[in-house]
MIMARLUM-503545 format. One line per 8 residues: number of its first residue (from 1); their letters; for each residue x, y, z of N, C-alpha, C, O. Coordinates in nm, 4 decimals, decimal comma. Each point is the difference from the previous one (the first is absolute). Last residue first. Layout:
% MIMARLUM-503545
NUM	a	X:Y:Z:X:Y:Z:X:Y:Z:X:Y:Z; ... .
END
This chain:
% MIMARLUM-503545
76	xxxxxxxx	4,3900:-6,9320:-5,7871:0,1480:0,0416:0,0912:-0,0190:0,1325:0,0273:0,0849:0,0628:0,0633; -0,4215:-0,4288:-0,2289:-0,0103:0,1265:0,0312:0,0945:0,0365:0,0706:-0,0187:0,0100:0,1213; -0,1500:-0,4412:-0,1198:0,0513:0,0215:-0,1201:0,0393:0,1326:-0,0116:0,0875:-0,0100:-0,0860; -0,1738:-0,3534:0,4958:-0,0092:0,1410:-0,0692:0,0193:-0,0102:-0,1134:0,0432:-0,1114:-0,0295; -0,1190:-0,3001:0,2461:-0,0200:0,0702:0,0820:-0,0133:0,1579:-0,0745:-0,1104:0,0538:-0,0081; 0,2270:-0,4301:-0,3654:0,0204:0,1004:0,1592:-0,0976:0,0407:0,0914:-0,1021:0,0362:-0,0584; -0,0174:-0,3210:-0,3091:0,0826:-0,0987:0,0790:0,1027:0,0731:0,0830:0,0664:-0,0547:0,0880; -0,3606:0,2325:-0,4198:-0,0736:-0,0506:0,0861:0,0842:-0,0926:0,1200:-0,0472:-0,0447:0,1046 .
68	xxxxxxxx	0,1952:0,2448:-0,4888:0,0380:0,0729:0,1206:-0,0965:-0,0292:0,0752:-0,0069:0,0687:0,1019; -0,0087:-0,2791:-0,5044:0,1001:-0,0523:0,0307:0,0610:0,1169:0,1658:0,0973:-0,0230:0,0719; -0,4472:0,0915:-0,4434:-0,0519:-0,1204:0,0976:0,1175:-0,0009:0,0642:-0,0418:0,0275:0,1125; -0,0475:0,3746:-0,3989:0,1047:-0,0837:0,0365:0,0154:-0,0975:0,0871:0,0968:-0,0005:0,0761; -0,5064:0,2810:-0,2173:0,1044:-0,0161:-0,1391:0,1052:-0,0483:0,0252:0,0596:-0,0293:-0,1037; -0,3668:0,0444:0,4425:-0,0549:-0,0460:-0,0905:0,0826:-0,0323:-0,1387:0,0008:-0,0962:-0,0767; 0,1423:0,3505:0,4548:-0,0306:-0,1902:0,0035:-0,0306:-0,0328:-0,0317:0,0144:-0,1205:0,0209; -0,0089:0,5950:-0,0780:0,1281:-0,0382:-0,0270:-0,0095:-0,1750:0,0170:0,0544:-0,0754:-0,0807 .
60	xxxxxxxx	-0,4667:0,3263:0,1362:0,0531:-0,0254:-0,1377:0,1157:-0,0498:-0,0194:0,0192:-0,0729:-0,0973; -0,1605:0,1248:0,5208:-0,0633:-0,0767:-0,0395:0,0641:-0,0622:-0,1297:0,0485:-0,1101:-0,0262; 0,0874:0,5299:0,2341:0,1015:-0,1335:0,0074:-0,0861:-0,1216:-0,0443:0,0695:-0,0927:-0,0414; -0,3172:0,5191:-0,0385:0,1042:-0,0343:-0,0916:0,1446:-0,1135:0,0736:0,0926:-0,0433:-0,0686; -0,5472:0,0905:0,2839:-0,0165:-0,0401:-0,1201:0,0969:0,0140:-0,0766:0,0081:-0,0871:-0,0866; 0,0690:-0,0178:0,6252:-0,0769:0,1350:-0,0898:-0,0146:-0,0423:-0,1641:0,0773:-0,0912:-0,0297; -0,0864:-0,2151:0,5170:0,1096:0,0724:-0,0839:-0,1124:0,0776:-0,1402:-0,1121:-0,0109:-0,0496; 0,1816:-0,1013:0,6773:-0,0914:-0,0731:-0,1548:0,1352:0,0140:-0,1225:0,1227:-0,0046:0,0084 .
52	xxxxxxxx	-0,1702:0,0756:0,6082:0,0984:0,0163:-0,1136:-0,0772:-0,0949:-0,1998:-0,0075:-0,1152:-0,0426; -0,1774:0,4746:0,5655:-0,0684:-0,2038:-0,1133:0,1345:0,0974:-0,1290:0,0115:0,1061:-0,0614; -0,0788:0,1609:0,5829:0,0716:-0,0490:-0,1454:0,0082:-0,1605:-0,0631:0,0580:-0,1067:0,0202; -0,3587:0,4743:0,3467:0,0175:-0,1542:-0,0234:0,0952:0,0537:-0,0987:-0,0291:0,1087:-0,0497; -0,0564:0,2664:0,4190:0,0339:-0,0130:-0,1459:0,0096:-0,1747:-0,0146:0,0803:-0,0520:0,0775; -0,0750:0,3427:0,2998:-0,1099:-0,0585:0,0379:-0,0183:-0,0636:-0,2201:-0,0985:-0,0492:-0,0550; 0,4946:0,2647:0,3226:-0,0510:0,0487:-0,1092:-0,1922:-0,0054:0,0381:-0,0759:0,0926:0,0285; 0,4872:-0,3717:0,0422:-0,0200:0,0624:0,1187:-0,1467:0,1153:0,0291:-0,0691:0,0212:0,0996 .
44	xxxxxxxx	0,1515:-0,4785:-0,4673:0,0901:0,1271:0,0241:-0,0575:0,0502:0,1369:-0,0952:-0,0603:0,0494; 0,1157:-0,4177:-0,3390:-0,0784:0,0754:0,1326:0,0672:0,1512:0,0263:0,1068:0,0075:0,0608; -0,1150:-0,4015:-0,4757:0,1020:0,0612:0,0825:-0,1491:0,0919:0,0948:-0,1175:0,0268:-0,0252; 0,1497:-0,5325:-0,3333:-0,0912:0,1265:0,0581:0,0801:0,0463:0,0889:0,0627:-0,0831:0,0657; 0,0197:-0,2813:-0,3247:-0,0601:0,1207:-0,0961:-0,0041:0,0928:0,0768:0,0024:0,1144:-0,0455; 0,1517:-0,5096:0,2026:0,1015:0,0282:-0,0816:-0,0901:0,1363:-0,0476:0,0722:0,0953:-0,0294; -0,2487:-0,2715:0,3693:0,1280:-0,0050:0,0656:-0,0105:0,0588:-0,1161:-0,0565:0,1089:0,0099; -0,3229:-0,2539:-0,1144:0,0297:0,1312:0,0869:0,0788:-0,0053:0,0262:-0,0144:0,1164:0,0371 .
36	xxxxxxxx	0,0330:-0,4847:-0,1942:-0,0004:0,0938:-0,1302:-0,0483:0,1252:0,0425:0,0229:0,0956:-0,0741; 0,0207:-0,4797:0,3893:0,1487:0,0346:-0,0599:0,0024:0,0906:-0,1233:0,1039:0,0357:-0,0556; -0,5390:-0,1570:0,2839:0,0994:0,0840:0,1161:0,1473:0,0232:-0,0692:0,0696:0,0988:0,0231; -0,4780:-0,1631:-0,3740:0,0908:-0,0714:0,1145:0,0227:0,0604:0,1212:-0,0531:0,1102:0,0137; -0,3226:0,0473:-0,4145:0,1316:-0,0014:0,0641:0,0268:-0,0648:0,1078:-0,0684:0,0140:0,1014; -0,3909:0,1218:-0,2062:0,0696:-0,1405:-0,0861:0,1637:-0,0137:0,0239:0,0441:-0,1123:0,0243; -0,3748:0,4978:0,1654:-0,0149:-0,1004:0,0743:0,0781:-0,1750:-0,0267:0,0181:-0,0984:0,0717; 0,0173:0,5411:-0,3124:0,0933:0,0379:0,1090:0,0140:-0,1714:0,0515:0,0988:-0,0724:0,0118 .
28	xxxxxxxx	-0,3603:0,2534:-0,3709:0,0663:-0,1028:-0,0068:0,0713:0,0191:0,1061:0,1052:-0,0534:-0,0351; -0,4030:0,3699:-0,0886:0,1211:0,0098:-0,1077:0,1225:-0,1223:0,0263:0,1149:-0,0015:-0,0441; -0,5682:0,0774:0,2738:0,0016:-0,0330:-0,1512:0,0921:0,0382:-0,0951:-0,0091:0,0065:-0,1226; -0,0045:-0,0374:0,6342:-0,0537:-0,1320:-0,0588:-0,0047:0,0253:-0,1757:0,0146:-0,0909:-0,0818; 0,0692:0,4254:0,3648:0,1617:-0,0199:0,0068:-0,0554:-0,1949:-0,0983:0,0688:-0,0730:-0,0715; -0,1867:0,5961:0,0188:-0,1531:-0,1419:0,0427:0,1171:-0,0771:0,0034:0,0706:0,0144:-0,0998; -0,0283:0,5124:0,0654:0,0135:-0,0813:0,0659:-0,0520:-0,1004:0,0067:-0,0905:-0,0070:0,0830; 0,0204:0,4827:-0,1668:-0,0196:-0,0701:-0,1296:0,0486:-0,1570:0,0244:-0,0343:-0,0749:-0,0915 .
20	xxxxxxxx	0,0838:0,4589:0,4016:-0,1109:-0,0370:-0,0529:-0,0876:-0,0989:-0,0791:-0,1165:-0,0399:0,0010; 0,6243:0,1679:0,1067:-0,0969:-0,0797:0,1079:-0,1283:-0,0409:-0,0666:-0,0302:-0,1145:-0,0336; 0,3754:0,1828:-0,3595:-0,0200:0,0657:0,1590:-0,0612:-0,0524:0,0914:-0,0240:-0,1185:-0,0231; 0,3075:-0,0736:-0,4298:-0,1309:0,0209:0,0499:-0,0108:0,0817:0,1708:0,0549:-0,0344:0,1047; 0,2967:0,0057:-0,5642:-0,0263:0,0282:0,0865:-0,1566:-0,0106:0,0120:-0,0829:0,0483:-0,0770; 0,5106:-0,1693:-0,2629:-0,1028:0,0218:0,0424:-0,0309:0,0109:0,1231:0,0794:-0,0614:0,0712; 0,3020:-0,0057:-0,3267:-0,0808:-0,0564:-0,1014:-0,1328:0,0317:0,0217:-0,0853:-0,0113:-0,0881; 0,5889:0,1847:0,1715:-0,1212:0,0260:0,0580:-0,0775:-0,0606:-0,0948:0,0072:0,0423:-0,1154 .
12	xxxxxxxx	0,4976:-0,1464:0,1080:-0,0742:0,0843:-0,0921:-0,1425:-0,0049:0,1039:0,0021:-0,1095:0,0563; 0,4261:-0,1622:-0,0677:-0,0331:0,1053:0,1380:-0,1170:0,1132:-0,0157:-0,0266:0,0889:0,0809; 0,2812:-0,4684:-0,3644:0,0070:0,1246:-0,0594:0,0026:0,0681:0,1706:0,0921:0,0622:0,0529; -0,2043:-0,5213:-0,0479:0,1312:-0,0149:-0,0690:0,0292:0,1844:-0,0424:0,1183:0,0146:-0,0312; -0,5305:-0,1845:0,2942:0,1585:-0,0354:0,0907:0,1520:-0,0156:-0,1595:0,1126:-0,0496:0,0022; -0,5763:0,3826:0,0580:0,0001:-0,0555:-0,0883:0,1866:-0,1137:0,0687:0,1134:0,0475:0,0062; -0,6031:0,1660:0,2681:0,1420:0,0414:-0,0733:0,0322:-0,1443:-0,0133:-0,0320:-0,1038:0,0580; -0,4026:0,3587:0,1505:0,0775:-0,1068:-0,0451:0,1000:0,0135:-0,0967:-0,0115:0,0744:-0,0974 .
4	xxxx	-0,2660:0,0498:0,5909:0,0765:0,0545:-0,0684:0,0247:-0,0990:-0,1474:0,0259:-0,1152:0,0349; -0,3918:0,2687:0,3232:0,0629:-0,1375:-0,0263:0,0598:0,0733:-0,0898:-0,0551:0,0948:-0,0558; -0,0993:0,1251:0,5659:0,0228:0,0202:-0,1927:0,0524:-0,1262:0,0144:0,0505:-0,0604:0,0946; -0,3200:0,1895:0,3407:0,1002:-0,0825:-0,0624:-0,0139:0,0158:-0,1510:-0,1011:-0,0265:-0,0650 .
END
């Protein structure tokens, strides 16, 4: 199983952990909801996790325009 992580406003690859490297307790898997695995996390066929995050330059964009904190997207 790959963890995939991508960025939910760009789609940008923010990162990848492989099997090996795998501690599902220390990247917080175990602190998440059941409704914040619903919303973050996709299951591919793949054997692929997808964790939706966000990448350092939409970071920057919410940082410099508080006000798209209040989309869902900002990124048309």
């Amino acid at each position: 199983m790959t963890l995939l992580y991508t960025c939910k406003h760009c789609g940008s690859e923010v990162g990848r952990l492989q099997p090996a490297m795998l501690d599902l307790d220390k990247i917080g898997w175990n602190v998440l909801s059941m409704e914040e695995k619903m919303k973050l996390i996709n299951y591919r066929q793949d054997q692929t996790i997808t964790l939706h995050s966000i990448c350092e330059n939409c970071q920057q964009l919410l940082d410099q325009h508080p006000q798209y904190h209040e989309l869902d997207y900002f990124i048309q």
